[in-house]
C-alpha positions in Angstrom: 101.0 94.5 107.8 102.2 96.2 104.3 100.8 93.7 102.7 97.6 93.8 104.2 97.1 97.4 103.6 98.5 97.2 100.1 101.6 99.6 101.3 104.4 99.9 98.9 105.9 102.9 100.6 109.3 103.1 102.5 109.1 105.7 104.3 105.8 107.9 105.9 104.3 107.0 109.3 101.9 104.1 109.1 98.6 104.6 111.3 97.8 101.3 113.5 95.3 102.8 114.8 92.7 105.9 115.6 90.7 106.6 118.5 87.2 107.3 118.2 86.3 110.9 118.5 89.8 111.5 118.2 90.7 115.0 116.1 92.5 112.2 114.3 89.7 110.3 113.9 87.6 113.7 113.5 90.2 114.8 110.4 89.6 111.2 108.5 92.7 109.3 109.5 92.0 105.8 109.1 94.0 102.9 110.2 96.7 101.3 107.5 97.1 105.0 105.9 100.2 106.2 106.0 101.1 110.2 106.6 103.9 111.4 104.1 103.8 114.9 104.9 102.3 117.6 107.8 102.1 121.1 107.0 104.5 120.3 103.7 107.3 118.9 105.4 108.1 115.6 104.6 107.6 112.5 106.8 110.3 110.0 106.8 108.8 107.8 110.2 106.9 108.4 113.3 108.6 110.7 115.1 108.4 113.4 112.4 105.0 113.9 113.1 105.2 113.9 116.9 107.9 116.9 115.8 105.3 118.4 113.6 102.2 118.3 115.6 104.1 119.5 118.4 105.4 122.5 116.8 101.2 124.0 117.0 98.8 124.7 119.6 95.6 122.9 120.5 93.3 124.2 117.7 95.2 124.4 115.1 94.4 123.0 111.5 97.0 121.3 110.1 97.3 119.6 106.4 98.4 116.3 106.5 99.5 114.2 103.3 98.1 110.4 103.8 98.2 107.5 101.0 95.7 105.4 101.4 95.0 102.7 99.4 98.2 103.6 96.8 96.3 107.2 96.0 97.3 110.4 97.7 95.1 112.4 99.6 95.7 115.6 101.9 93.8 115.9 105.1 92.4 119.2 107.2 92.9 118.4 110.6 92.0 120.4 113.5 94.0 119.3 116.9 93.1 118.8 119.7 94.4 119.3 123.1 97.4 117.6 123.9 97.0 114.3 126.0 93.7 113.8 124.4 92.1 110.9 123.1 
């Protein structure tokens, strides 16, 4: 899959997937990126952003840190309510 997605990274959360309509999906997460950072705190594997998100509220914007493609990019994402697709 790192291959595929030309992922040289070792540590981040790698998005599989994202719902349509999603505020994932509405915030420009695409699958193969992978998120680095949320709200400046690093990322080190999936969990850290279940940590993250869960430390707002529904309707909150968030920054997230993605690379995508080898080239950094930071996200506004607004979320959504929890349980949502």
């Amino acid at each position: 899959m790192k291959d595929t997605f030309q992922i040289t990274l070792d540590k981040g959360a790698f998005v599989s997937e994202v719902v349509p309509g999603s505020a994932a999906d509405e915030g420009g997460l695409q699958a193969g990126d992978v998120i680095v950072a949320v709200d400046g705190e690093d990322i080190d594997k999936a969990t850290d952003v279940r940590d993250q998100i869960l430390d707002h509220e529904p309707g909150d914007t968030v920054e997230i840190d993605i690379v995508r493609q080898g080239e950094e990019q930071t996200l506004e994402v607004t979320l959504g309510r929890r349980g949502d697709t």
